[in-house]
C-alpha positions in Angstrom: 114.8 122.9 226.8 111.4 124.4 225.3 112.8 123.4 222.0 113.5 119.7 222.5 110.4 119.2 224.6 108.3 120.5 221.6 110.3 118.1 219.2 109.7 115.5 221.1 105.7 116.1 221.3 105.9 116.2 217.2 108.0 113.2 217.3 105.2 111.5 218.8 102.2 113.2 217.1 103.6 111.5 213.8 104.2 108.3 215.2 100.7 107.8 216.5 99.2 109.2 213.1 101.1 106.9 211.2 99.7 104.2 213.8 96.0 105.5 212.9 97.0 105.7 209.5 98.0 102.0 209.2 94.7 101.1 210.1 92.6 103.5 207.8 90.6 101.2 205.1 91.6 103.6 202.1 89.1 104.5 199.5 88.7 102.7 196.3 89.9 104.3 193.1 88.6 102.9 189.8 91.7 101.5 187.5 93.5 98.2 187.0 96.7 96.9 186.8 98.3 96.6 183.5 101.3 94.1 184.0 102.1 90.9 186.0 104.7 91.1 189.1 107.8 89.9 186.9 107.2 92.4 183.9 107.0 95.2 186.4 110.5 94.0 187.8 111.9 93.9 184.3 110.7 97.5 184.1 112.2 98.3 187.3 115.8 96.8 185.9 115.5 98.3 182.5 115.4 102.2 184.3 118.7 101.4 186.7 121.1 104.2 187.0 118.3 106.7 185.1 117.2 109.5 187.4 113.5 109.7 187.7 111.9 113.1 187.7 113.0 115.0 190.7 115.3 112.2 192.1 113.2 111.8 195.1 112.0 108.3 196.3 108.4 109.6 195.4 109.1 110.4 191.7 110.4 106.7 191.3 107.1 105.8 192.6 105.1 107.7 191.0 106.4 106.7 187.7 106.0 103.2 188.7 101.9 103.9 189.2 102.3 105.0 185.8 104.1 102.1 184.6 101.2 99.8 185.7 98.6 101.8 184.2 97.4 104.6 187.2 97.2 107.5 188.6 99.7 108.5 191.3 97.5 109.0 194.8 97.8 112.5 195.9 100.6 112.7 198.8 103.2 114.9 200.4 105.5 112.7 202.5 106.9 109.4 201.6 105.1 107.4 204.7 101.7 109.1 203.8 101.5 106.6 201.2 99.6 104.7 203.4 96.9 106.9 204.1 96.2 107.5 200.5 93.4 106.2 198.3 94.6 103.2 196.1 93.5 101.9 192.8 90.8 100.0 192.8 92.1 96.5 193.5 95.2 97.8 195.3 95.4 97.9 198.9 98.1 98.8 202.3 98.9 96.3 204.5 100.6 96.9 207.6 103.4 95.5 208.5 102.8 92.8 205.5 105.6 90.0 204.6 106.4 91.7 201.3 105.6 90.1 197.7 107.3 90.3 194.4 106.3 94.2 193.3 105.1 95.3 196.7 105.7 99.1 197.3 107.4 99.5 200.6 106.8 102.3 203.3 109.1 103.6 205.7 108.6 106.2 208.3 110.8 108.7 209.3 114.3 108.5 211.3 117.3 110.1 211.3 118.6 109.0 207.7 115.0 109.3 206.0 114.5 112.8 207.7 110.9 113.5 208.2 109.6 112.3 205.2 110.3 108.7 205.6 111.2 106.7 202.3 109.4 104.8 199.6 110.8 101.5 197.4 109.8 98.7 195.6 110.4 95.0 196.6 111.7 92.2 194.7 112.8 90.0 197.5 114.0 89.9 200.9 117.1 91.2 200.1 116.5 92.8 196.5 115.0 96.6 196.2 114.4 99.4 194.2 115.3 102.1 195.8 115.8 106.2 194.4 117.8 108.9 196.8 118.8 106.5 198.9 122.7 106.5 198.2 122.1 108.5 195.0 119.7 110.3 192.7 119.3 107.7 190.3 117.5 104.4 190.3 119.2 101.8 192.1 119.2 97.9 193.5 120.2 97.2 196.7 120.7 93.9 197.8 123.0 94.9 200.9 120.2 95.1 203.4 117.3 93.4 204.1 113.6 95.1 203.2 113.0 96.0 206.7 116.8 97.7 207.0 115.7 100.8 205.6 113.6 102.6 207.8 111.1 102.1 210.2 109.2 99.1 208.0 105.5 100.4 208.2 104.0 98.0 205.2 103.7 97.7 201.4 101.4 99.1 199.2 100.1 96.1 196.9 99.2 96.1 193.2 96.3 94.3 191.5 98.9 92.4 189.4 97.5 91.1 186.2 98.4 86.9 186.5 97.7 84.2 184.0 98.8 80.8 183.2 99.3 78.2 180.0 99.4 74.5 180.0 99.9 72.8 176.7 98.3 69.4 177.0 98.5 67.6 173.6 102.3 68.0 172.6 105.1 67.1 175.0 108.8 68.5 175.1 111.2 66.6 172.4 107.9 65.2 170.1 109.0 64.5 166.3 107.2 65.5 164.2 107.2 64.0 160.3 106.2 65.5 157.9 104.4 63.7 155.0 104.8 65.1 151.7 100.8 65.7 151.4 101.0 68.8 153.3 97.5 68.7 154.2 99.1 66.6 156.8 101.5 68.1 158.2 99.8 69.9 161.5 100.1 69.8 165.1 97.2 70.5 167.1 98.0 72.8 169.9 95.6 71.7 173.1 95.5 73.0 176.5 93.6 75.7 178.7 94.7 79.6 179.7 93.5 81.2 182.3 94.1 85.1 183.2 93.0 87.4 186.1 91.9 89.8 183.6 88.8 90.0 180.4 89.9 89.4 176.9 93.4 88.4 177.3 94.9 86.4 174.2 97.0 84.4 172.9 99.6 84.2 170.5 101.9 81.2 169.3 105.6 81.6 168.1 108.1 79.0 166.3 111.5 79.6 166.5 110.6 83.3 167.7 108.4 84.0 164.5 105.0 84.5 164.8 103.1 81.6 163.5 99.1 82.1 165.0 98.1 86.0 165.2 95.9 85.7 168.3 93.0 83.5 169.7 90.6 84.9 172.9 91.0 83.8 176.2 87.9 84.9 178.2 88.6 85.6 181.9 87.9 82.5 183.7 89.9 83.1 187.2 90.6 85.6 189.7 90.3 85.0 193.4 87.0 85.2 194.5 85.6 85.5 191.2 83.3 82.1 190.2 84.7 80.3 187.0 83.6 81.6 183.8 84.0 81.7 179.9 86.1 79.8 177.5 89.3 78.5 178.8 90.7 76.4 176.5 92.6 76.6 173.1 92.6 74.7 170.1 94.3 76.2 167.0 96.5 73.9 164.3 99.6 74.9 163.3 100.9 73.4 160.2 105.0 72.6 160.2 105.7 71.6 156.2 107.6 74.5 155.4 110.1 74.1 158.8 113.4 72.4 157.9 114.6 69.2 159.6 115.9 69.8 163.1 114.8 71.1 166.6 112.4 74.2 166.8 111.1 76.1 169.4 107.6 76.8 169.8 106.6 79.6 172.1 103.1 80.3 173.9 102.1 84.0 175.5 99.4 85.3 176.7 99.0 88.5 176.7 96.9 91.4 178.4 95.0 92.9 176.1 94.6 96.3 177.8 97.9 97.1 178.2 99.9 96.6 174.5 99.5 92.9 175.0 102.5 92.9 177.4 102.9 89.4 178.4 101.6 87.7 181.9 102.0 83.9 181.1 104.8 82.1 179.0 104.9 78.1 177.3 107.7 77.2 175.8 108.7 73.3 174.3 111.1 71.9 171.5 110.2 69.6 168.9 111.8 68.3 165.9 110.7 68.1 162.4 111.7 65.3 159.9 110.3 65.2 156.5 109.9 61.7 155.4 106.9 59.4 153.8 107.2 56.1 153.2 104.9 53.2 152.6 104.2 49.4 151.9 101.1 48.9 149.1 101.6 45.1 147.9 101.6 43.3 151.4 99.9 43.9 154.6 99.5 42.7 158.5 98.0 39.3 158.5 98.8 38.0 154.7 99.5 34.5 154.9 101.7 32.8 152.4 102.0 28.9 151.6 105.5 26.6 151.2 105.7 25.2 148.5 107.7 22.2 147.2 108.2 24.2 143.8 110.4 26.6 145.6 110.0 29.2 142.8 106.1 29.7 144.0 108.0 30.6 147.3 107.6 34.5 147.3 106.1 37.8 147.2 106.9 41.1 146.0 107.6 43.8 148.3 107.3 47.4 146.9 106.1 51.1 147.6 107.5 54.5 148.3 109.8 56.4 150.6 110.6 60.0 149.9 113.5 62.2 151.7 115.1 65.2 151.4 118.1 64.0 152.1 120.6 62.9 149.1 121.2 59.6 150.1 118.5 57.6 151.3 117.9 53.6 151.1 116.0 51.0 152.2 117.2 47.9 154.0 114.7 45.2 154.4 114.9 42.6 157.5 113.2 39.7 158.0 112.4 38.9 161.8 114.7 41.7 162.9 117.6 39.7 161.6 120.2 40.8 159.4 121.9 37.7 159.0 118.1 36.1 157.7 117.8 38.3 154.7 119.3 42.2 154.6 119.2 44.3 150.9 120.2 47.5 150.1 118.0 50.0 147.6 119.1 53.1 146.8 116.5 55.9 146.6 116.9 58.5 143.6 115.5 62.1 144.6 112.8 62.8 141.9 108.9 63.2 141.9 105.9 60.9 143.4 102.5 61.2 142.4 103.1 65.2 142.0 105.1 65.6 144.9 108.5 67.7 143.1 111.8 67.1 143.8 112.2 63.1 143.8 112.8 60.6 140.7 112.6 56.9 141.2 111.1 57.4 144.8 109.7 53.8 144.8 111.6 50.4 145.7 110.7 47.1 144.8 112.1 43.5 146.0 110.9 39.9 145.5 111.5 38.1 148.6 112.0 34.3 148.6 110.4 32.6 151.9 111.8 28.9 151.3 114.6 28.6 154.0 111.7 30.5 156.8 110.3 28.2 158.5 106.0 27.6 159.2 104.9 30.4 161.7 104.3 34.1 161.9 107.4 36.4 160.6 108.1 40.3 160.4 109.2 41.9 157.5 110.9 45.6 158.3 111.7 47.9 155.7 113.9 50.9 156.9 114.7 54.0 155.4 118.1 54.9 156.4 120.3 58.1 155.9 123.9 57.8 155.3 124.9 61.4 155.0 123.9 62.0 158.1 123.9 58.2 160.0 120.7 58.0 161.3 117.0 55.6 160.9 114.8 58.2 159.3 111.5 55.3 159.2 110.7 52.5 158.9 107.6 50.2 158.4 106.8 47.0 159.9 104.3 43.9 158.1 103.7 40.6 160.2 102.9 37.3 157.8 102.4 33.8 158.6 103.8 31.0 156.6 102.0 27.7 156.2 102.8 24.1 155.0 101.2 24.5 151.2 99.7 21.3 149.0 102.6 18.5 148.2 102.6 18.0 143.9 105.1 18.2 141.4 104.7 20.6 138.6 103.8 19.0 135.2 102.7 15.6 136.9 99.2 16.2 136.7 98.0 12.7 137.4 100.5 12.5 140.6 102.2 8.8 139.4 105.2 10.4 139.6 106.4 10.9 136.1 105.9 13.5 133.6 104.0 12.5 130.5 102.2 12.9 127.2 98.8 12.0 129.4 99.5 15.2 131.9 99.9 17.6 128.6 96.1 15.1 127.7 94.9 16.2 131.3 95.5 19.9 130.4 93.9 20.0 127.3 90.9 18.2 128.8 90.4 20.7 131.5 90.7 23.7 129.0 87.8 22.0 126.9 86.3 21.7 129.9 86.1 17.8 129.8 87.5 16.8 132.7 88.1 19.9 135.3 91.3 19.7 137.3 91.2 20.3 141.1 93.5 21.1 143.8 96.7 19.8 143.5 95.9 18.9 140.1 95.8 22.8 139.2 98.9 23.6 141.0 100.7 21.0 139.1 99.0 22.2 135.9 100.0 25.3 136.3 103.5 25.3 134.5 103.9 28.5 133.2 102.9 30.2 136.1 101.1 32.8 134.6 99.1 33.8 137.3 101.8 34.1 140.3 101.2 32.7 143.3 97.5 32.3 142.9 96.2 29.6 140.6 92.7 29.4 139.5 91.1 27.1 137.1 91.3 30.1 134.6 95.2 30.0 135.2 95.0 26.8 132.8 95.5 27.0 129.5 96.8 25.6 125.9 100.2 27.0 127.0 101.0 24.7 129.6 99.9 21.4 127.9 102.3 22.5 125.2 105.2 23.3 128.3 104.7 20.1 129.3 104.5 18.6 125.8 108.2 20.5 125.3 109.6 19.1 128.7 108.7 15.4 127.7 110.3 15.9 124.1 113.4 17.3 126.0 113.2 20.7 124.2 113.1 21.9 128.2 114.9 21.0 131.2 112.6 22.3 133.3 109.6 24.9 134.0 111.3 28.0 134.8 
């Protein structure tokens, strides 16, 4: 009876300590934490079935203080955990809602004997246990947290935390790469912050490693004013990646621990190489009607490069491909010293009589066959207008063509009698100078055109 009385009465004692105990403000011990909460858990899975040091609950403990960059406190029972002197940072809470990484205390009962029992939280129904069903490390997801003992409270890391945000390139961009690879860069924008000094970044595409590292300065950590240099700006150029989705990866890591990873960005983007451009028209040319429908155009022509094998351009005119649609084949070759492309330039005359007056868009799209798909395209607006009414070789407008119009010519070339207006367009019979004609566009030539025409040696001016 002695016996069971005196049980009792140490039964009790270690209750109430462990009641003190919970309320104990533990000293401070100088160290840090050297992971976040999810790599710790990784760690945790990585070591299931191993046996850890003795096999006791402790030893898995122990080597988890380890793992995260300390000391082990100096203990002798499981529950007296919570008595002991924690990292600096660290602290036990008493009868705490458990978080991600939490070390769990239990006190003693029949199935943890006298030294309680230790473990290691992942959620309410996900542990880490060791000697608790087996020597080895285990999961147990069978039993809530506080199913395993006496629930006392959790010993809580420092965690190292940090986040990325990526501001100036969205999930799914295309990018396209011009064949002057001076070009050919993203810039990679945002901010990154980290609970701890000198943590850094590094940049992956397509799990390669593309930008070595760039210095965050610590900037957050609760209760700790902002400070130092939270954002990033590095450019990372894409010529050499080939045509198709990519994966482009952000980490930062903690510098004093390996550079194990607390924060993660991660987008796709695509990559097309292509260039293309128009040089003899642009937005806001305006073009006049003529009644000499062979003044009616313009020539259309530039460059469009690919790597692709079978590239062309179609051209449409108001988005209509019943209006005007052409075909031009480009030949892979070479462009002003860009290898690898022959014949990369198209060129079309396009004849505007049938449009009528107004503004109109030209598109010219480069199109891939080989593999179905719009790789660019360019688009020019122009206006048409109503141009001067005359009928080429009747200089004198009486409505025939005569010796006295070839007279008219040769007067304004001796610079006799200088034609004007619609005197120079109808002048102009050779149409030397294209669609522009200037009093210099005048010359011998077309009094003798026009000289031929009356004599019946032509038929007409073209």
């Amino acid at each position: 009876m002695r016996r069971k009385l005196t049980l009792c009465l140490i039964f009790i004692l270690v209750v109430v300590a462990m009641t003190i105990i919970s309320f104990i403000k533990p000293n401070k011990v100088e160290a840090y934490t050297s992971c976040s909460a999810d790599e710790a858990i990784n760690w945790l899975n990585s070591i299931l079935g191993r046996k850890i040091g003795s096999g006791q609950c402790v030893a898995l403990v122990s080597e988890y203080y380890a793992h995260l960059g300390n000391s082990t406190p100096s203990y002798y029972n499981a529950y007296e955990l919570a008595r002991c002197p924690q990292p600096d940072g660290w602290q036990y809470i008493a009868g705490a809602q458990p978080q991600k990484g939490d070390i769990l205390v239990y006190g003693p009962n029949s199935e943890n004997g006298w030294s309680g029992h230790v473990a290691i939280y992942e959620s309410d129904y996900a542990t880490f246990h060791q000697n608790y069903g087996g020597q080895t490390v285990q999961r147990h997801t069978y039993k809530r947290y506080d199913q395993f003992g006496p629930y006392l409270g959790v010993v809580r890391p420092d965690f190292t935390t940090g986040s990325i945000a990526l501001d100036s390139v969205r999930d799914g961009t295309t990018f396209k790469a011009k064949y002057d690879s001076s070009k050919n860069y993203m810039n990679l924008d945002g901010w990154a912050m980290s609970s701890e000094d000198d943590a850094f970044l590094q940049i992956y595409v397509d799990d390669k490693l593309a930008i070595a590292s760039h210095l965050i300065t610590r900037y957050y950590r609760p209760g700790v004013s902002t400070n130092g240099n939270v954002g990033y700006r590095v450019n990372y150029n894409y010529n050499d990646l080939s045509d198709g989705e990519h994966t482009l990866k952000i980490w930062l890591h903690s510098k004093r621990n390996q550079g194990n990873v607390i924060a993660e960005k991660k987008i796709k983007f695509n990559v097309l190489h292509v260039d293309m451009s128009v040089d003899t028209i642009k937005n806001g040319d305006v073009f006049y009607k003529y009644a000499d429908t062979s003044k009616n155009t313009f020539e259309v022509n530039g460059y469009a490069v690919t790597k692709y094998k079978n590239s062309f351009v179609q051209f449409y005119l108001d988005d209509n491909p019943e209006c005007f649609v052409a075909m031009h084949r480009i030949t892979r070759g070479s462009y002003n010293g860009i290898t690898g492309f022959s014949n990369p330039g198209y060129y079309k005359t396009i004849n505007y009589s049938d449009l009528p007056l107004g503004e109109h868009t030209l598109k010219i799209a480069l199109y891939e066959s080989g593999v179905n798909q719009w790789l660019d395209a360019r688009e020019v607006k122009f206006t048409i207008k109503e141009g001067p009414k005359y009928k080429l070789g009747d200089v004198d407008n009486n409505g025939e063509i005569t010796v006295s119009d070839a007279i008219m010519v040769l007067q304004h070339v001796a610079k006799n009698k200088i034609l004007t207006g619609n005197q120079l367009l109808a002048a102009d019979v050779d149409k030397t100078s294209g669609n522009v004609t200037t009093s210099e566009s005048i010359t011998v030539s077309d009094a003798i055109k026009i000289l031929q025409y009356v004599a019946k040696n032509i038929n007409s001016f073209d």
